[in-house]
VOKOL-546436 format. One line per 2 residues: number of its first residue (from 1); for each residue z negated, x, y of N, C-alpha, C. Coordinates in steps of 0.001 Angstrom, whole numbers, plus 500000, padded with zeros to 6 digits. Last residue first. Example, Ala and Ser with C-alpha at 12.3 -4.5 7.8 and 13.67 -1.06 7.14 Angstrom:
BEGIN
2) 492920/512850/497750/492860/513670/498940/492130/512900/500030 ~ 492200/513190/494310/492200/512300/495500/492200/513200/496700 $
This chain:
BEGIN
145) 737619/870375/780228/738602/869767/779756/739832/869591/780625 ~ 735839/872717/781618/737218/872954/780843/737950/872042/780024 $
143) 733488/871146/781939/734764/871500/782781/735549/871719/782259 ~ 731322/872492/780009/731696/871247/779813/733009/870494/780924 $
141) 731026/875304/780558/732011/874464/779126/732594/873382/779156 ~ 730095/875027/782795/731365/875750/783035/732111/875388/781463 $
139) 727569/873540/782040/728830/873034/783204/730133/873817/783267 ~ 726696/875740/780456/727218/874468/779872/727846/873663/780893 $
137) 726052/877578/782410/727231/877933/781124/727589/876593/780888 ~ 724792/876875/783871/725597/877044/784906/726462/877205/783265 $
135) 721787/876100/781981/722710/875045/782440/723999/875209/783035 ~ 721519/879011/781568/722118/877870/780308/722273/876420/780945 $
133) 720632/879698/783862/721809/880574/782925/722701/879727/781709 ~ 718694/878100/784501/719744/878103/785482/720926/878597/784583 $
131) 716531/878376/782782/717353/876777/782832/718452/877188/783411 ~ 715782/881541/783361/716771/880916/782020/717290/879340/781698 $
129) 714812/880764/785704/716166/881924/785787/716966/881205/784333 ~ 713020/879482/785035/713866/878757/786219/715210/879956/785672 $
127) 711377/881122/783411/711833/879592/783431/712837/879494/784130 ~ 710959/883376/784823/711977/883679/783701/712076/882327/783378 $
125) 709292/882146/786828/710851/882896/786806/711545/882811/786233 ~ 708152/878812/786130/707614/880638/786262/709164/880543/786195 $
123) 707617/876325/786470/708262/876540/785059/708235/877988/784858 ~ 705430/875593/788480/705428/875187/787115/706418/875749/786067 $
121) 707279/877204/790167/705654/877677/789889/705415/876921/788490 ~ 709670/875699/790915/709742/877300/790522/708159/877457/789868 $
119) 708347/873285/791434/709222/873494/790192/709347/875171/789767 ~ 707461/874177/794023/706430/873338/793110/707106/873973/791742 $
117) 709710/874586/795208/708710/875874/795352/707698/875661/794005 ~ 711066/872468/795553/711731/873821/794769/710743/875151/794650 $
115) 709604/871269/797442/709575/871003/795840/710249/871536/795077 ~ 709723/872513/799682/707841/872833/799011/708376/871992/797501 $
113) 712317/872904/800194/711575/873980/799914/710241/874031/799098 ~ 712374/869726/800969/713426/870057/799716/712181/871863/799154 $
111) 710529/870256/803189/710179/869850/802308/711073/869951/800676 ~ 711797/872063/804835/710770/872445/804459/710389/871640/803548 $
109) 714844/869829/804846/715220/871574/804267/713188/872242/803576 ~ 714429/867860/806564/714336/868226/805104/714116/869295/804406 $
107) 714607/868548/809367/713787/868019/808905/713717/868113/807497 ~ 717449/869403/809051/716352/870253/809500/715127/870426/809230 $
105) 718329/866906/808118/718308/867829/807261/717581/869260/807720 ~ 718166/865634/810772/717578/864806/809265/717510/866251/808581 $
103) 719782/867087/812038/719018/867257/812688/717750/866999/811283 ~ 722454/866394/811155/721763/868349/811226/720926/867855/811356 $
101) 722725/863680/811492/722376/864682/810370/722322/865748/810249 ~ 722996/863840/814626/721641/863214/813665/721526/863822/812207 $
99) 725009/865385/814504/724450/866240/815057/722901/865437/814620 ~ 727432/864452/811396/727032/864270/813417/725780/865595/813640 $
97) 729131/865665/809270/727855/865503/809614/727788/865662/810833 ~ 732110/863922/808001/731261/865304/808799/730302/864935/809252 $
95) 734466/863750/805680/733222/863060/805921/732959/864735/806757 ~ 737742/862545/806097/736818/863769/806005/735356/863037/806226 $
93) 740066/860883/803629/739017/861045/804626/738323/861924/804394 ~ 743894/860186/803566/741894/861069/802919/741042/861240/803994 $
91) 745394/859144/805135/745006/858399/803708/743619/858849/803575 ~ 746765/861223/806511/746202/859598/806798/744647/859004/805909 $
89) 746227/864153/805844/747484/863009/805099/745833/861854/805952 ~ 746210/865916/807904/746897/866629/806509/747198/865096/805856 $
87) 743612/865333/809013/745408/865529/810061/746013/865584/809138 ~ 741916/862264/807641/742159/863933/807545/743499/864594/808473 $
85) 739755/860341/809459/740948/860574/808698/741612/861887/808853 ~ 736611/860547/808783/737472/860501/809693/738701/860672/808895 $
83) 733017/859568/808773/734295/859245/808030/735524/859341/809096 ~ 730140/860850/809576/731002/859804/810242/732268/860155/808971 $
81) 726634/861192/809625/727969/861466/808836/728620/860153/809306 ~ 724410/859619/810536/723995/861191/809890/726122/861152/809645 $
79) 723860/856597/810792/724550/857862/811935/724002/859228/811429 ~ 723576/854848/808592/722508/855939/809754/722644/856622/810882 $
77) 725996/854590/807768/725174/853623/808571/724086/854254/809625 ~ 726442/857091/807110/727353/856443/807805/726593/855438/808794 $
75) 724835/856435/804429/724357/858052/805608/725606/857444/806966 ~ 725212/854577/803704/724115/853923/804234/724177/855598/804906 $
73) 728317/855128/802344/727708/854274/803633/726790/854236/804125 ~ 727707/857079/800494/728010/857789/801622/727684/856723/803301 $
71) 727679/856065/798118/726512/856617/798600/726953/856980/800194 ~ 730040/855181/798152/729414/853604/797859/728161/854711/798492 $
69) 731512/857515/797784/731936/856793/798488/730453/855639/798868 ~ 730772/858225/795115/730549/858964/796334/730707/858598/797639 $
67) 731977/856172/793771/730286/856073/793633/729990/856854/794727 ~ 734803/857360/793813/734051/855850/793992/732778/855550/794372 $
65) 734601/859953/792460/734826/859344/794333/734407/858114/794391 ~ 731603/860795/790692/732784/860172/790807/732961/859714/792486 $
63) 730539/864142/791297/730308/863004/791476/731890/861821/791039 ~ 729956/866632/791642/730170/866364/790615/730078/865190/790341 $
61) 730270/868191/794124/728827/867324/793830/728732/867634/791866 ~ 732585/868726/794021/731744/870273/794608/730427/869343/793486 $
59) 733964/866469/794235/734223/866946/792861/733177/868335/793449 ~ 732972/864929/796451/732805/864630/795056/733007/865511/793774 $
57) 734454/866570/798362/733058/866255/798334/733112/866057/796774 ~ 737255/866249/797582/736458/867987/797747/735230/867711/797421 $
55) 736979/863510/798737/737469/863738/796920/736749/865119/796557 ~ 736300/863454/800909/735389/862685/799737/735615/863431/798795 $
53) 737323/866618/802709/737528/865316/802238/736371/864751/801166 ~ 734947/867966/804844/735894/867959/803681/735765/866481/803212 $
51) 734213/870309/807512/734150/868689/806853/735007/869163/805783 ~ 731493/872516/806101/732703/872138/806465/732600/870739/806399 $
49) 728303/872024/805365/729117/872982/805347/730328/873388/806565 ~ 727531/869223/805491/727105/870216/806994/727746/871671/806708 $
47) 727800/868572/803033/728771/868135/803583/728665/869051/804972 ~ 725799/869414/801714/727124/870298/800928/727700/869888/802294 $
45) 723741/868075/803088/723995/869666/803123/725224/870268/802556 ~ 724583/865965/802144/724434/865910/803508/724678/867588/803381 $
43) 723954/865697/799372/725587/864988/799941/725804/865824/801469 ~ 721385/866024/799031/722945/867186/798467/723659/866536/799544 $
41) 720154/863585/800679/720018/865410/800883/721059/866164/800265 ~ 720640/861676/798565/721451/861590/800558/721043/863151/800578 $
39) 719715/862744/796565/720996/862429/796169/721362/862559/797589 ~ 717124/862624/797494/717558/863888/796476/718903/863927/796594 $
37) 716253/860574/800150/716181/861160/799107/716717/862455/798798 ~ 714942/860575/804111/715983/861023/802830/715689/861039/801338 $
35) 713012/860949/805378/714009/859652/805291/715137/859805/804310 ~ 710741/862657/805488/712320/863068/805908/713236/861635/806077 $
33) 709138/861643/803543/708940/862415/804779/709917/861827/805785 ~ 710647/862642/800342/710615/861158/801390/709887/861178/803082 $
31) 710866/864628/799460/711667/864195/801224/711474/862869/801290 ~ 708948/864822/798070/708645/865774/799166/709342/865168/799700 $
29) 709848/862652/796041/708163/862760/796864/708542/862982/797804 ~ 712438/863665/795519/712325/862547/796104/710673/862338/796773 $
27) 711059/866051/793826/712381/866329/795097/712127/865051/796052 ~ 710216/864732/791553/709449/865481/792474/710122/865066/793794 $
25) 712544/863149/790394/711126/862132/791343/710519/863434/792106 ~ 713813/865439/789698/714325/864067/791269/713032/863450/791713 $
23) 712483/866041/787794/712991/866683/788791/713265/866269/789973 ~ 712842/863609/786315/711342/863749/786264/711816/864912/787471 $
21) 715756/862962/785718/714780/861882/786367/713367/862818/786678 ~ 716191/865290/784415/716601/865349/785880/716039/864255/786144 $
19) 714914/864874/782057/714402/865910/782903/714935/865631/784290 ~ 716280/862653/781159/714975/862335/781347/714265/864014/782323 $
17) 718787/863612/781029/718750/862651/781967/716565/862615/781888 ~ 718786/865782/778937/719158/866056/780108/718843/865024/781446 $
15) 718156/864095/776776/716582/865352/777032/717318/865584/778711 ~ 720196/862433/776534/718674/861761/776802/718021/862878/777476 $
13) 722007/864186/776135/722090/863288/777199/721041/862859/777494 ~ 721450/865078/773437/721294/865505/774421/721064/864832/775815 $
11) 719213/863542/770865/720307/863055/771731/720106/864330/773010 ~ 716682/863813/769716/718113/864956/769039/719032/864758/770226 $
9) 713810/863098/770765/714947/862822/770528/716091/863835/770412 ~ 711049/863887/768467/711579/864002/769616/713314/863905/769755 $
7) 709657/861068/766764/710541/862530/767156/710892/862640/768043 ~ 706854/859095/767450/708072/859420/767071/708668/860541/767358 $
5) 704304/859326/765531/704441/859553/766840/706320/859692/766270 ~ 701735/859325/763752/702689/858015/763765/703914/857916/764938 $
3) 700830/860901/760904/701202/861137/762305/702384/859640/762575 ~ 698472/859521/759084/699621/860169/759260/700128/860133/760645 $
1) 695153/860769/758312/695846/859701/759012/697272/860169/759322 $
């Protein structure tokens, strides 16, 4: 009987977006808990750093400002992160995490942990070590335009 199964797709973009969909849904399980997704959890923790402007924000993320922006209202809305205008120019805004979003992300952090814990176990060390080596190269290629 001939094999009727289709190939596996050549397209990068595809193998990259269908893994980070299947990565996120974990991530997204564990914090849902939390009130948070995958995407409000980076934003929040890069941002509980320092404040920093959207644009800093966005480009650390790897995000377009626009879209970083459009995610940032409903953490705004929440009262996790307020929008302030920068002393250095009017114009740019700092996003900073209130003391509700320390608090959300306190709350997150054990669960973000039990699905970075899950992923580390399903793919073993030398998994995780060697996605990490060949994905941090191909972001540092794919930058240099």
């Amino acid at each position: 009987m001939p094999d009727t199964a289709l190939p596996a797709s050549l397209c990068t973009c595809f193998r990259l977006r269908k893994l980070s969909r299947l990565v996120t849904q974990r991530y997204d399980r564990e914090l849902a808990a939390s009130g948070l997704n995958l995407n409000q959890y980076s934003i929040l923790r890069r941002a509980a750093r320092t404040p920093q402007t959207v644009g800093a924000l966005a480009r650390e993320i790897g995000m377009d400002r626009t879209t970083l922006s459009r995610d940032l209202k409903p953490l705004a809305a929440a009262g996790w992160i307020e929008l302030a205008s920068s002393e250095d120019d009017a114009r740019a805004k700092l996003v900073r995490v209130k003391p509700a979003g320390r608090r959300v992300l306190a709350r997150a952090q054990p669960l973000w942990r039990k699905a970075q814990d899950e992923i580390d176990a399903r793919l073993g060390a030398a998994g995780v070590n060697a996605l990490h080596t060949h994905l941090d190269r191909a972001m540092a290629r794919m930058e240099l335009e």
